[in-house]
C-alpha positions as MATLAB code, in Angstrom:
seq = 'XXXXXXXXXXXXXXXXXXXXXXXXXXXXXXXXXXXXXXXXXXXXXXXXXXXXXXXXXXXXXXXXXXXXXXXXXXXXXXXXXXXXXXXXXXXXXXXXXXXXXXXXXXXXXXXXXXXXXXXXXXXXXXXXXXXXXXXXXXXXXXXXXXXXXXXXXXXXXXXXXXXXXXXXXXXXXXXXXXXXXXXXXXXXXXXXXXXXXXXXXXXXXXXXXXXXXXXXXXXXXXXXXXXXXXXXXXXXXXXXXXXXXXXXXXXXXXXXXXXXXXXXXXXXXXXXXXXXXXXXXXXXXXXXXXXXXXXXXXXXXXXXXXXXXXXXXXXXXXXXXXXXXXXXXXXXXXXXXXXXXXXXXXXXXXXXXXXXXXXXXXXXXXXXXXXXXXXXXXXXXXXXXXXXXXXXXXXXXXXXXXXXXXXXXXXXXXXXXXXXXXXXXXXXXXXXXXXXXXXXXXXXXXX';
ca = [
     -17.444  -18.465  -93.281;
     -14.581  -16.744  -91.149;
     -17.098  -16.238  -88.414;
     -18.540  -19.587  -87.827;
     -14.952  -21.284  -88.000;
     -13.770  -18.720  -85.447;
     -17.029  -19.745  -83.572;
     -16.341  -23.542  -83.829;
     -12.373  -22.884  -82.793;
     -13.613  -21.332  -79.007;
     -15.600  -24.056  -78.748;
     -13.355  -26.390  -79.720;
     -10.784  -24.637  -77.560;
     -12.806  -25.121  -74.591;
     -13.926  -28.541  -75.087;
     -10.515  -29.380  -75.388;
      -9.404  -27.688  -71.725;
     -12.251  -29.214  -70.174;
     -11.225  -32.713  -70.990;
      -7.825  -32.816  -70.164;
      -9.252  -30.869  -66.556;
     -11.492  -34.086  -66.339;
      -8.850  -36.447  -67.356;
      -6.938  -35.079  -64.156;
      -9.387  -34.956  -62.108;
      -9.073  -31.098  -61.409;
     -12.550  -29.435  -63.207;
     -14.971  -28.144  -61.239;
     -18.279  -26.504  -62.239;
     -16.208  -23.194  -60.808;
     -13.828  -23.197  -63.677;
     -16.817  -21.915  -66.082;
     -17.223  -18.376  -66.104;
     -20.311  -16.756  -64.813;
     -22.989  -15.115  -67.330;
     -23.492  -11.990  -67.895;
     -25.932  -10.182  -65.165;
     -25.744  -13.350  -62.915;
     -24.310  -11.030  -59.759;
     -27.957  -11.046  -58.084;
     -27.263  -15.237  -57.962;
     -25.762  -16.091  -54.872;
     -22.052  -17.198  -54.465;
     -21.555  -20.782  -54.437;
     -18.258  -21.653  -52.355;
     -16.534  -24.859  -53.041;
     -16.922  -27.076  -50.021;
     -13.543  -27.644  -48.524;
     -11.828  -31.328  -46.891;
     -12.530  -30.809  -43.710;
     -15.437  -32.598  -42.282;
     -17.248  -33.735  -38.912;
     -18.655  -36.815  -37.496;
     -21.134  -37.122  -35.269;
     -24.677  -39.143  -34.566;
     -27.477  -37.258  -34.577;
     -28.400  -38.250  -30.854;
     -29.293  -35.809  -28.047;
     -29.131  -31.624  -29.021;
     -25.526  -31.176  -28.731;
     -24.656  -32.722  -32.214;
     -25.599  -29.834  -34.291;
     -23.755  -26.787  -32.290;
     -20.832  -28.967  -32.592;
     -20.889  -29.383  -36.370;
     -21.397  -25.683  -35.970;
     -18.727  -25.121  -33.631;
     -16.181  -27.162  -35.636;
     -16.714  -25.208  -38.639;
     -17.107  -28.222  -40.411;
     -17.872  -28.050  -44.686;
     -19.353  -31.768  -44.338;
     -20.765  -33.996  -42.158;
     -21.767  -37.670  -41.648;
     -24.133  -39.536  -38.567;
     -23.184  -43.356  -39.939;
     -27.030  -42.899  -40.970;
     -29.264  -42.213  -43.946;
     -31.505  -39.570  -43.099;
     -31.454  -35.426  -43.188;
     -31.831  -34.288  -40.092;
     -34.105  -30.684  -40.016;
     -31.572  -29.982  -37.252;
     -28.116  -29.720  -39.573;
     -26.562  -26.381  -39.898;
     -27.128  -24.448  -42.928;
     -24.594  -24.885  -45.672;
     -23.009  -28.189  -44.297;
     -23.068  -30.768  -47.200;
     -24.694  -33.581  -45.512;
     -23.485  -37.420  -46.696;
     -25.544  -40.296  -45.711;
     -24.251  -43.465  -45.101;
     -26.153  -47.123  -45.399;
     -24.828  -48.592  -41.965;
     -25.051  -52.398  -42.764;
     -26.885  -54.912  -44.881;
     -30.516  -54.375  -43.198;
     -30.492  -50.728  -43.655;
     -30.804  -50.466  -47.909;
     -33.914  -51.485  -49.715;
     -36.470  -50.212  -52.629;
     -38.011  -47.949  -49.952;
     -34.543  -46.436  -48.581;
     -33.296  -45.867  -52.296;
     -36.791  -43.652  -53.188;
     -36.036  -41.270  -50.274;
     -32.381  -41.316  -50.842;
     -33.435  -40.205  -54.584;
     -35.856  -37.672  -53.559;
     -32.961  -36.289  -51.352;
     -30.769  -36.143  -54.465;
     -33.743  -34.610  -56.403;
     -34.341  -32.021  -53.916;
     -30.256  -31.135  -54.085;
     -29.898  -32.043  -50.666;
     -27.187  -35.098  -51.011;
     -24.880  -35.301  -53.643;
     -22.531  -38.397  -52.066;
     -23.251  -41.693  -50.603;
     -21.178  -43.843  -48.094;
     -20.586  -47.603  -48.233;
     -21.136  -49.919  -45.218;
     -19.546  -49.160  -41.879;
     -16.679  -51.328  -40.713;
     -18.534  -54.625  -42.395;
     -15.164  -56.417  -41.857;
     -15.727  -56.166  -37.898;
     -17.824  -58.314  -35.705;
     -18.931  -55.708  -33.887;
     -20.087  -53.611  -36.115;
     -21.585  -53.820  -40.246;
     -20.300  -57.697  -39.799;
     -21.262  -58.294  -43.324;
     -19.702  -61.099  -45.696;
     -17.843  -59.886  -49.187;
     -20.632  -61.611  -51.034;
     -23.712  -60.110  -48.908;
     -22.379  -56.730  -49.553;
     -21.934  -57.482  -53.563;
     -25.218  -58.299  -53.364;
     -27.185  -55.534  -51.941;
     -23.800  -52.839  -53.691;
     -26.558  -52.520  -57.447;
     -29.357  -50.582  -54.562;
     -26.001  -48.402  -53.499;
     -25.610  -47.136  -57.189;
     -29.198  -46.738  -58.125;
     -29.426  -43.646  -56.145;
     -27.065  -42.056  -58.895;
     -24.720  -40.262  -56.734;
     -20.804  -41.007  -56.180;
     -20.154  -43.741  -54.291;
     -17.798  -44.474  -51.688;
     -16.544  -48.006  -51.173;
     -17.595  -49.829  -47.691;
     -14.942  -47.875  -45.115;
     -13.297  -51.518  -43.743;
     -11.602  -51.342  -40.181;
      -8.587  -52.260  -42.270;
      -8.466  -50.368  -45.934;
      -6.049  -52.861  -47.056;
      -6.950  -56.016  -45.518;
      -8.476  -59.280  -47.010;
     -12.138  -58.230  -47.145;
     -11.310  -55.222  -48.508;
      -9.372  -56.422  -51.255;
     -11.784  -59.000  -51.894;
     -14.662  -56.460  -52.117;
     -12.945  -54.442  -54.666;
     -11.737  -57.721  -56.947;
     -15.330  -58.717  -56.950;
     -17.016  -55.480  -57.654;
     -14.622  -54.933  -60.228;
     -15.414  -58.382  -61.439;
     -19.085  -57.582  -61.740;
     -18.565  -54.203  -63.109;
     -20.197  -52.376  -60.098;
     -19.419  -48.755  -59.110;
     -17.206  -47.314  -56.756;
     -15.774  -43.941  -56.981;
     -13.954  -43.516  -54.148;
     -12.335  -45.477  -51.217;
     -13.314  -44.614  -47.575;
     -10.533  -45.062  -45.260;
     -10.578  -45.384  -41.370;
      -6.882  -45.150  -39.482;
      -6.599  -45.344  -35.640;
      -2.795  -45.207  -35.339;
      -0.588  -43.726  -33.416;
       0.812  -39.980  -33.373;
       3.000  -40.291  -36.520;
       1.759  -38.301  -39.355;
       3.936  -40.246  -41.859;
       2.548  -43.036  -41.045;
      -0.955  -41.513  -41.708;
       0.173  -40.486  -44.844;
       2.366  -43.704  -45.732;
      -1.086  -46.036  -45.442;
      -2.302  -43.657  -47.858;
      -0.037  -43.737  -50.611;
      -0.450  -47.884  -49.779;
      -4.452  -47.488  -49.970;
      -4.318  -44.953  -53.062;
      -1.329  -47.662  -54.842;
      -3.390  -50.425  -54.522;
      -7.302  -49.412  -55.897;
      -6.199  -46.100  -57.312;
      -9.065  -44.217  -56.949;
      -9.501  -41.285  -54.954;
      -9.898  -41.076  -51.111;
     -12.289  -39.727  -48.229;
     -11.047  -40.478  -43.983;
     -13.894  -41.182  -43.154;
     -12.380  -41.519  -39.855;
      -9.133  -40.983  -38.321;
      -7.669  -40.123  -34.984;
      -4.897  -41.278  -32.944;
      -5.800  -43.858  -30.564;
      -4.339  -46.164  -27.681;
      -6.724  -49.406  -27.600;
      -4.872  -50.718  -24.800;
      -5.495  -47.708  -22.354;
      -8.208  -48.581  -19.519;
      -7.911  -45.685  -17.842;
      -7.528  -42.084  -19.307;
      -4.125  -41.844  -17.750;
      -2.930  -44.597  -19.303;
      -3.257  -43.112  -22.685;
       0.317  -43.407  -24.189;
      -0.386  -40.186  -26.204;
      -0.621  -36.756  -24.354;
      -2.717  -34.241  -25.521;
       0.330  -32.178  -26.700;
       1.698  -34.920  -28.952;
      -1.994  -35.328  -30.638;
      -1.782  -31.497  -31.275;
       1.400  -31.929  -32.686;
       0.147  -34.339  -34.857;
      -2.846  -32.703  -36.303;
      -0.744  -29.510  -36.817;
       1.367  -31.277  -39.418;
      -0.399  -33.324  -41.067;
      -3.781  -31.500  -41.699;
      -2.200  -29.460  -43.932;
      -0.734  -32.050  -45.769;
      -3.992  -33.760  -46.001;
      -5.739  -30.274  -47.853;
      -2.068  -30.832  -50.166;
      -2.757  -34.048  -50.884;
      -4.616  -34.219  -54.758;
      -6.099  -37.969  -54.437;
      -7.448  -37.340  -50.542;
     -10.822  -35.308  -51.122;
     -11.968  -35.020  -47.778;
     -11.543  -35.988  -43.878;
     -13.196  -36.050  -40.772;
     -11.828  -36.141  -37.580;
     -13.100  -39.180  -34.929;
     -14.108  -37.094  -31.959;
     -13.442  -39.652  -28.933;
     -15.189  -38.655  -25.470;
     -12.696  -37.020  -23.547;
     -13.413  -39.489  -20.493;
     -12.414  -42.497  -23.066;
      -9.726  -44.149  -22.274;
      -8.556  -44.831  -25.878;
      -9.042  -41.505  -27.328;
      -9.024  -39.379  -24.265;
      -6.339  -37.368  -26.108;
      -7.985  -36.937  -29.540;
     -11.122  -35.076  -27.665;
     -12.182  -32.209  -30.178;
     -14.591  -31.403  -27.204;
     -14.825  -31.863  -22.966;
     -17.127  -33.357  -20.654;
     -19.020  -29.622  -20.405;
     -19.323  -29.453  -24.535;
     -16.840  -26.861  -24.940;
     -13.600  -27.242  -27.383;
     -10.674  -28.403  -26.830;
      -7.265  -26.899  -27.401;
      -7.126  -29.669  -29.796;
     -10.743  -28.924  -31.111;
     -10.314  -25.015  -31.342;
      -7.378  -25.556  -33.526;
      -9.621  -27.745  -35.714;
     -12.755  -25.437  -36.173;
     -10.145  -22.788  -37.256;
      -7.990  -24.655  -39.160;
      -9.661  -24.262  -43.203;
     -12.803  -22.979  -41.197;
     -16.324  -22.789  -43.491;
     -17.103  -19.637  -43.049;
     -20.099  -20.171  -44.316;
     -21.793  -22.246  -41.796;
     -24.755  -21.549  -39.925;
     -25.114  -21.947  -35.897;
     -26.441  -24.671  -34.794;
     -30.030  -25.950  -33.962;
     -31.561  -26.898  -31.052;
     -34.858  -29.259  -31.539;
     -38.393  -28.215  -30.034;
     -39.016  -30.399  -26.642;
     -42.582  -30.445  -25.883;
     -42.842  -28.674  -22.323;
     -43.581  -32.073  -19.890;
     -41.101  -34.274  -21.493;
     -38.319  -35.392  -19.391;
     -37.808  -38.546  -21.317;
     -37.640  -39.287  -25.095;
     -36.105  -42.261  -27.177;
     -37.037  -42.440  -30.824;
     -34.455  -44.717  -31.694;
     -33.574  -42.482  -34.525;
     -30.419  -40.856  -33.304;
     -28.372  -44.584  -33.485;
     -26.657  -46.281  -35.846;
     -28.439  -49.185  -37.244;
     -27.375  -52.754  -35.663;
     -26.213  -50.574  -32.319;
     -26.443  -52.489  -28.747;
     -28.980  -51.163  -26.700;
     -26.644  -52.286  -23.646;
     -24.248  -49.711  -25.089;
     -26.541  -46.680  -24.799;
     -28.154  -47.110  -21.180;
     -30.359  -49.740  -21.789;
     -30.169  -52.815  -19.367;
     -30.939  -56.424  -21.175;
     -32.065  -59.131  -19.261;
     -31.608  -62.481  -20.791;
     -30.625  -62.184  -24.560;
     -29.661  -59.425  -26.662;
     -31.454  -56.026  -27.902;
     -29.974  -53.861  -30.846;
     -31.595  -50.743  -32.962;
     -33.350  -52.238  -36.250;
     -34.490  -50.100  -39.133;
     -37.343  -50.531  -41.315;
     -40.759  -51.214  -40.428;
     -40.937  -48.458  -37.258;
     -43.710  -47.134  -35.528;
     -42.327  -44.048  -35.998;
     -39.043  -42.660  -38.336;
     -36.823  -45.815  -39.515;
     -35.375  -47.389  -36.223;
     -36.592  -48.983  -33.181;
     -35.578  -51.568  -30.759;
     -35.604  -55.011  -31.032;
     -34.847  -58.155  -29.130;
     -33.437  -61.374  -30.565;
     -35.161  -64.294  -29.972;
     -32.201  -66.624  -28.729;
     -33.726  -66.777  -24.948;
     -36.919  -67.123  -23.369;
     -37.774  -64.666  -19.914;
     -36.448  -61.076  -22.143;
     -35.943  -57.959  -20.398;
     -35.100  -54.785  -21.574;
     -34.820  -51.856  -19.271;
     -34.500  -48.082  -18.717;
     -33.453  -46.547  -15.522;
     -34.382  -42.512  -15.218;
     -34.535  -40.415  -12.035;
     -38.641  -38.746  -11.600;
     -39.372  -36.247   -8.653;
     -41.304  -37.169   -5.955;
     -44.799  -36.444   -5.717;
     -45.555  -35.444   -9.183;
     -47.231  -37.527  -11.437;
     -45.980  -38.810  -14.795;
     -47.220  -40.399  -18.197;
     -45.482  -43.056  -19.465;
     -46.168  -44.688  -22.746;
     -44.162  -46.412  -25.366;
     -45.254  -48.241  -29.276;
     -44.430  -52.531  -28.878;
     -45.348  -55.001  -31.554;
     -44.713  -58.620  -30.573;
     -44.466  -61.616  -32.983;
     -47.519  -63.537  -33.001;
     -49.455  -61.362  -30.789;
     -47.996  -63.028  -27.966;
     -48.112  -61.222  -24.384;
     -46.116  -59.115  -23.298;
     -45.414  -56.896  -20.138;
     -44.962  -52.941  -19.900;
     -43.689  -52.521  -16.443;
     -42.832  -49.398  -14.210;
     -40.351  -50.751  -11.242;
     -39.624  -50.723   -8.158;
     -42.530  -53.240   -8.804;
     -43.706  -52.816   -4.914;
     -45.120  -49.435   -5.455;
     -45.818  -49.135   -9.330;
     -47.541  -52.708  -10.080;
     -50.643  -51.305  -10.338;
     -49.418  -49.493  -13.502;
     -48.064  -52.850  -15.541;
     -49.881  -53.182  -18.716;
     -50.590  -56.348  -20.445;
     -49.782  -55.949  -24.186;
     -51.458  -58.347  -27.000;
     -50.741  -56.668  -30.391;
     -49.098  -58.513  -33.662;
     -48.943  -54.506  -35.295;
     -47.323  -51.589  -33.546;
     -49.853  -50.367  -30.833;
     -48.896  -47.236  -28.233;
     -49.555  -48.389  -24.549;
     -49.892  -46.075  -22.125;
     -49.597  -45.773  -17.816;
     -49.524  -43.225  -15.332;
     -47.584  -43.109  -11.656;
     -47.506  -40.865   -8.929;
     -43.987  -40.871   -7.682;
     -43.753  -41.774   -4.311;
     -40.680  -40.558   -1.541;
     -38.056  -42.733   -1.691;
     -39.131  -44.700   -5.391;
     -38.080  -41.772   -7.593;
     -35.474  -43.920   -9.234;
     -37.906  -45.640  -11.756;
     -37.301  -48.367  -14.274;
     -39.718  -48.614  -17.045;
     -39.277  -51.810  -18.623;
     -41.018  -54.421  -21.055;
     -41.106  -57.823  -20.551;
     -42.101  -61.083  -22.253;
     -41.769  -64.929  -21.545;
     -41.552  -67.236  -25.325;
     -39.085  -67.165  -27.493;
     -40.708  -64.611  -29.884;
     -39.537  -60.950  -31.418;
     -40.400  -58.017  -29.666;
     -40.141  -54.211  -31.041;
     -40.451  -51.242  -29.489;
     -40.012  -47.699  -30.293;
     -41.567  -43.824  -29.438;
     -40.738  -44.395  -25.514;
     -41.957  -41.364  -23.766;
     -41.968  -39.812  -20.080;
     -44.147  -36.809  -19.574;
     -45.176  -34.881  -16.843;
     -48.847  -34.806  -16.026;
     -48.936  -30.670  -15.667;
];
């Protein structure tokens, strides 16, 4: 009888010191001792704050990860790229209100299955017009889809944490006894790291739950020129210096990730983790060793089938991103990335339908003499015609294809570049006031 009260005391004992640990918010799986003969498992490190933030377009995005030492990492997208480094905890995000439905939640569920997600990120900026651009309401509606992947959630990261539709969001999924576990914050101020830490204590005050930056950087949105920027590189430097370490202090901030601007931005020139060439920064080298995960594989560089000098899947954007924004040229109307119902992957292009006489266009530089496939998937509302054009239309006419298909159907041309056309423009075209999608656009070289 001595024995099994002794027995039902330990366990008592440690019930006990595991509640009050969740009751503060500090267990972890690591506080429970190994079992015996378990040292031919292998080590599980905790994943630290520090994260990175990058799209998954072009090759670069992976060594940088890599090169940042990063423990996490986000695209502003849903889906698990083959190409992330090993042992980076990879947290998808559902970009706006046309990127989460039945389909989207069985593969985020699979991911969770397989142990390859374990967080999930709220809309991005749905309080700006430029970006999510979501109402309170439409984002209450679609939130239930959020939670049925049954990971933690983080709440829609707002261009202001603490303005109206934030506030609003949180009443009214409080209201409707919906689920949001943490708050995702994005701060663009200026070089002060109080007043990082200040909006903080004002975010964590007013929902009191716990907090991921999501993105943060110091920024001058009034600089046109790189020159102009009001905050030197030094003062940035400075900045980081003092207050990453308060962040990994900091018991209701779980994680961060820097916003790595392009060094020739005007507004974040300064905050550059990396140059024009790809290599780091002064500012970036003191961020990959600053909490570094040692851990972290190099990075990975995706197969290019030998021909290709041309490839745009559509997959590397974030969903409801302007074409005109990533080297596309619109004629007549508008052209973002849509997800859903691709050819191939979950995104492709698509035009709106507010103008007749649509254009959209791709300038790329061929070599002269050599010959080239072109082809690229289109499906047009209502079957209605369309155009696949190669320009400068003098020499490459006889190449324009004239498209029919209501369902996604690959068209294909061929040109032999002639001296003096090698700048090309491939380009679709079409005349009513009807939808047109495209996606898999591909330039090859006939070897």
């Amino acid at each position: 009888m001595k024995k099994i009260f002794s027995i039902l005391f330990v366990f008592a004992t440690l019930f006990w010191s595991c509640d009050d640990k969740f009751a503060t918010g500090e267990f972890s799986f690591y506080d429970i001792e190994e079992p015996e003969n378990s040292n031919t498992l292998p080590s599980m490190p905790e994943i630290g704050k520090k994260g990175a933030a990058f799209t998954t377009k072009g090759t670069q995005w992976s060594f940088k990860i890599s090169d940042l030492k990063a423990h996490w990492h986000y695209s502003w997208g849903s889906g698990l790229s083959e190409y992330e480094p090993d042992n980076v905890d990879f947290v998808p995000m559902i970009w706006g209100k046309n990127a989460i439905d039945e389909e989207k939640v069985a593969e985020l569920k699979a991911l969770k299955e397989a142990g390859d997600i374990r967080y999930l990120l709220g809309f991005n900026e749905p309080d700006g017009a430029e970006q999510a651009n979501m109402t309170v309401d439409e984002a209450i509606e679609r939130w239930p889809m959020l939670e049925e992947v049954g990971v933690p959630l983080g709440s829609p990261g707002a261009v202001n944490p603490t303005g109206e539709w934030m506030q609003e969001f949180m009443q009214k999924a409080d209201q409707n006894g919906l689920r949001v576990d943490f708050v995702c914050v994005h701060w663009y101020g200026g070089v002060s790291a109080q007043g990082l830490l200040n909006k903080l204590e004002e975010v964590y005050d007013l929902y009191g739950k716990p907090i991921w930056i999501t993105e943060f950087a110091p920024a001058d949105w009034d600089a046109t020129t790189p020159e102009e920027n009001r905050h030197t590189p030094e003062e940035v430097l400075s900045f980081m210096q003092t207050v990453l370490p308060q962040l990994e202090d900091l018991g209701y901030l779980q994680r961060y990730a820097w916003f790595s601007f392009g060094q020739d931005r005007p507004q974040g020139t300064s905050s550059a983790l990396f140059d024009t060439e790809g290599n780091l920064t002064t500012l970036g080298e003191f961020y990959a060793n600053f909490e570094p995960n040692v851990y972290i594989g190099e990075g990975k560089e995706p197969y290019v089938e030998p021909g290709i000098v041309f490839q745009d899947n559509f997959e590397e954007y974030s969903e409801g991103t302007s074409l005109s924004d990533e080297g596309y040229v619109i004629w007549e109307g508008t052209a973002t990335v849509a997800s859903g119902d691709a050819f191939e992957g979950q995104q492709f292009g698509q035009s709106d339908v507010s103008k007749n006489n649509f254009a959209v266009r791709y300038p790329i530089t061929l070599e002269a003499g050599k010959t080239y496939s072109i082809e690229v998937a289109t499906k047009m509302q209502d079957g209605a015609k369309h155009v696949f054009q190669v320009h400068p239309r003098s020499e490459y006419e006889y190449a324009w294809v004239e498209c029919f298909n209501s369902e996604w159907e690959v068209h294909t041309t061929e040109i032999t570049v002639t001296e003096g056309n090698e700048d090309i423009i491939i380009a679709l075209y079409r005349w009513p006031t009807k939808q047109l999608s495209w996606d898999q656009i591909i330039v090859k070289e006939v070897l």
